[in-house]
N, C-alpha and C positions, 0 to 999 in steps of 0.2 A: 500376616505375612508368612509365617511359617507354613499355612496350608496352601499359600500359593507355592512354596519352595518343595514343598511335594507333592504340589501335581505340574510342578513345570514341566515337564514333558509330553504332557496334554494340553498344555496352555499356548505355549510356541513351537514357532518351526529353524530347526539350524540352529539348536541351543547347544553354546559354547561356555563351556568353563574358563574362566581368567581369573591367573592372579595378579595386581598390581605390584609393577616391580619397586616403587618405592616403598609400599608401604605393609606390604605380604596379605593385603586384604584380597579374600575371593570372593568371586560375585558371576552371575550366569548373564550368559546375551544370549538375546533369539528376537524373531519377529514374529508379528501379528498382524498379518494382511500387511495393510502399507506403514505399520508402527514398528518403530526399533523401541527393543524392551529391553532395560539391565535390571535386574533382581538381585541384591545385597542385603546381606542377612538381618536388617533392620531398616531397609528402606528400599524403592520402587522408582526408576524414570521411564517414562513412556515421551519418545518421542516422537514427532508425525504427525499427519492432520487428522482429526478429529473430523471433520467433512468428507475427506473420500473416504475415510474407515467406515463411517454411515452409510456416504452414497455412492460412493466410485468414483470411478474417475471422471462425473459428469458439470454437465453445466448448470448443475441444481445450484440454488443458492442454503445454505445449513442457518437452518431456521433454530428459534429460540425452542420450539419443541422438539424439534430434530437432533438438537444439542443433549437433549434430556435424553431422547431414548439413544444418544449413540452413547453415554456417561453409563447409561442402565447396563447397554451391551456388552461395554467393556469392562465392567464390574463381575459380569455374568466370567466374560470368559476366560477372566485373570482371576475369578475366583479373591478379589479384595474390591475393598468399597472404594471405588474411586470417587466418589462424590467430594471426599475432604481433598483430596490432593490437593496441593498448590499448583499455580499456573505460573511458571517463570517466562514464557512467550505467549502473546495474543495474538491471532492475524484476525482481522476483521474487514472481511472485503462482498461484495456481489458484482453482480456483471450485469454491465449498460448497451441496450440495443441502441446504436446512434442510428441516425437516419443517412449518414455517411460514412465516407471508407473512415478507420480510426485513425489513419495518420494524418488526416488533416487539420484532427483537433488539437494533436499535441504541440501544432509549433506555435497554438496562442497560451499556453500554460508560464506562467513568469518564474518569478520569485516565489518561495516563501523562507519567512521571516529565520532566523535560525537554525536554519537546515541547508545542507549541501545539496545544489541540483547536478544531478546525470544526467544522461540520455544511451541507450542501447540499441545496436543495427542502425538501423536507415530505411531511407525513405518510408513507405505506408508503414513498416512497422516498426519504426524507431518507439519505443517503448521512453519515460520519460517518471523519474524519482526522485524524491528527498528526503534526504537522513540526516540526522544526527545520535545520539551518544543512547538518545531514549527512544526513539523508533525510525521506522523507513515508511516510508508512501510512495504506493508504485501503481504506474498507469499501463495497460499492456493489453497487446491481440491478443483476448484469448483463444479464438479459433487460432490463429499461428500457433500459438503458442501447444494446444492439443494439437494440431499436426507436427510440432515439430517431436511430439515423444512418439509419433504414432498413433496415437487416440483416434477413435471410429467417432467423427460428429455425427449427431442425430440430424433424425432428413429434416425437423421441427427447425431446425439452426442452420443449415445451410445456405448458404447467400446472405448473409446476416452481417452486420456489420454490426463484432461485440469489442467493447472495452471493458475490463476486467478494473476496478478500482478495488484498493485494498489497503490497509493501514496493518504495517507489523508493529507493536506495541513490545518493544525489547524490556521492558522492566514496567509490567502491565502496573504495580503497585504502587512504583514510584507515580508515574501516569493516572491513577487516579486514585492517588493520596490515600491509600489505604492499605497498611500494615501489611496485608496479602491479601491475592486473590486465589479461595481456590474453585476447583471445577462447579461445585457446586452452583455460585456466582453468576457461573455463566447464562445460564438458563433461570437465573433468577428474574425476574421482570423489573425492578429498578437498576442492576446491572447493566444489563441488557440494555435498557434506553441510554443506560448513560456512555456505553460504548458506541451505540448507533449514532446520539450526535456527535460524539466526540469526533466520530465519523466524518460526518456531516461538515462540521464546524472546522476541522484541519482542511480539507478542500475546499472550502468558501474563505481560506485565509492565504489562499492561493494566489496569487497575483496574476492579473488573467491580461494578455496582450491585447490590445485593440488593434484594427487596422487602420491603415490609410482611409483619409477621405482623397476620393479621385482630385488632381489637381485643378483642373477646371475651379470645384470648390475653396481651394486654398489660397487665402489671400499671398500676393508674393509681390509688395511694391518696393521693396528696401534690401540693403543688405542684413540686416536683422532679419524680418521674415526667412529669408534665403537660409542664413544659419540656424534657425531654429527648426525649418525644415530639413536641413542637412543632419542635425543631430536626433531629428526625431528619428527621420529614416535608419540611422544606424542602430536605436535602440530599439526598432522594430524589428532585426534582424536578430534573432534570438543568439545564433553561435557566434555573431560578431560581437554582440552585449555581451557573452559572457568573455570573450576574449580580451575586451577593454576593461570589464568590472576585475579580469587578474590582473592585465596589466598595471590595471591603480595600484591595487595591494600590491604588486612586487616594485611597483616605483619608491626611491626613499622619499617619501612627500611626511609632514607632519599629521597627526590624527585630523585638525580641522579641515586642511586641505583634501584630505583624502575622504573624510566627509561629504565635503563640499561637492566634489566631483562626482561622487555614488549617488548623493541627493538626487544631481540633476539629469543624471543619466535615468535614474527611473522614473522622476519623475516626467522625462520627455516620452515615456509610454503612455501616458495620462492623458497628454495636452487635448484636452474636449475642441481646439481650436482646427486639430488636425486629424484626429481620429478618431471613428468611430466603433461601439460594440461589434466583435463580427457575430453574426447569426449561430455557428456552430455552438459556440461559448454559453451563448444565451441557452440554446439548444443541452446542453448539456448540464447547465447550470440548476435547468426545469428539471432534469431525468435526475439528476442527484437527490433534488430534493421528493422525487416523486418515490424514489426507490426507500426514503428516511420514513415517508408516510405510510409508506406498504407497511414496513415490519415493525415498525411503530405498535407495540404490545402494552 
């Protein structure tokens, strides 16, 4: 550490002296390409991705050997072995060519289990997440998304219809039950698989919406049929579900009551009697897993 504290100056760019007002410790910030780096006199954080540091700002996916030599790179040019570092964030994401625009895939995404869902913008690029306390999962244009910083798409990409899936792992160790992770890890090949299915395995726990069968197919002799088409239809409509699943929770109902009601609201996304898989779903459900088998090391 101390040899990196005398060649900071060669190491980053925009290096700034600070001392902490509570506690009168001094410590150096500067950057390195797209990394913010603090330097303190017995310890090192480097924040920033690891991906574009290697490859830019492209649509490359940062492969388990690419991991290795950007670790090599950034040892090189901070002059310390980053290899032990810990990892207090993961992001583990690649990008999916769909065969359609990406916003028509998002409005069949449901539930998942213990986690908060969003949604971001509108129409074709309403982008679509879920978090909790231990990580986020995020669906998104990434062509939008590189045009909206300005990014030059390559002419290989153009016309393309990409989605971007990604899993940020906020407390990578709690997440896979081990004391820490550090860089090392990353590019370790049992690591490695085990973040790829984890991958994998969170967006197939996904609750995936089915569609209408056209009515013609729908049985409808009774007033029961009638209502059970009426409630399938509204749990079909993603922003009206999630606006009844608050409604429950802010009504004063007892826990089984309230239960009761969330059971059968998801479960009327289910009903095999009125809906069927849509093709994109399927469609995407293939690319997921075709993507788990690529990098599969």
């Amino acid at each position: 550490m101390d040899n990196c504290l005398s060649k900071l100056p060669y190491c980053l760019e925009g290096v700034q002296e600070v001392v902490k007002t509570d506690t009168g410790e001094m410590f150096y910030r500067g950057k390195l390409s797209n990394l913010f780096v603090l330097v303190f006199p017995n310890r090192l954080y480097v924040k920033g991705s690891i991906g574009t540091y290697r490859l830019g700002p492209s649509l490359k996916t940062l492969t388990r050997e690419e991991t290795a030599h950007g670790i090599e790179q950034l040892s090189d040019e901070l002059h310390v072995d980053m290899s032990t570092a810990s990892v207090s964030r993961l992001d583990f994401g690649t990008n999916i060519i769909l065969d359609r625009p990406f916003g028509e895939y998002m409005q069949f995404l449901g539930e998942l289990p213990y986690h908060s869902a969003s949604g971001f913008g509108s129409g074709k690029n309403k982008t679509r997440s879920f978090s909790n306390s231990q990580r986020e999962i995020r669906f998104y244009n990434k062509i939008q998304e590189m045009k909206s910083k300005g990014r030059k798409i390559p002419d290989a990409w153009l016309g393309l219809n990409v989605c971007r899936y990604e899993v940020s792992f906020r407390h990578p160790a709690k997440d896979f039950k081990a004391d820490s992770i550090s860089t090392k890890m990353l590019y370790e090949q049992d690591f490695f698989n085990k973040a790829l299915n984890k991958w994998k395995e969170l967006y197939f726990k996904i609750g995936k919406i089915p569609r209408m069968k056209v009515l013609p197919e729908i049985r409808l002799e009774n007033v029961v049929d009638l209502q059970r088409l009426a409630l399938t239809a509204l749990a079909m409509n993603n922003d009206l579900f999630q606006t009844v699943m608050s409604e429950i929770e802010r009504r004063p109902l007892t826990r089984s009551q309230r239960s009761r009601l969330r059971t059968r609201l998801i479960d009327s996304r289910t009903n095999r009697r009125l809906t069927i898989p849509d093709t994109r779903i399927t469609e995407l459900d293939q690319k997921i897993k075709e993507a788990a088998r690529l990098y599969q090391s």
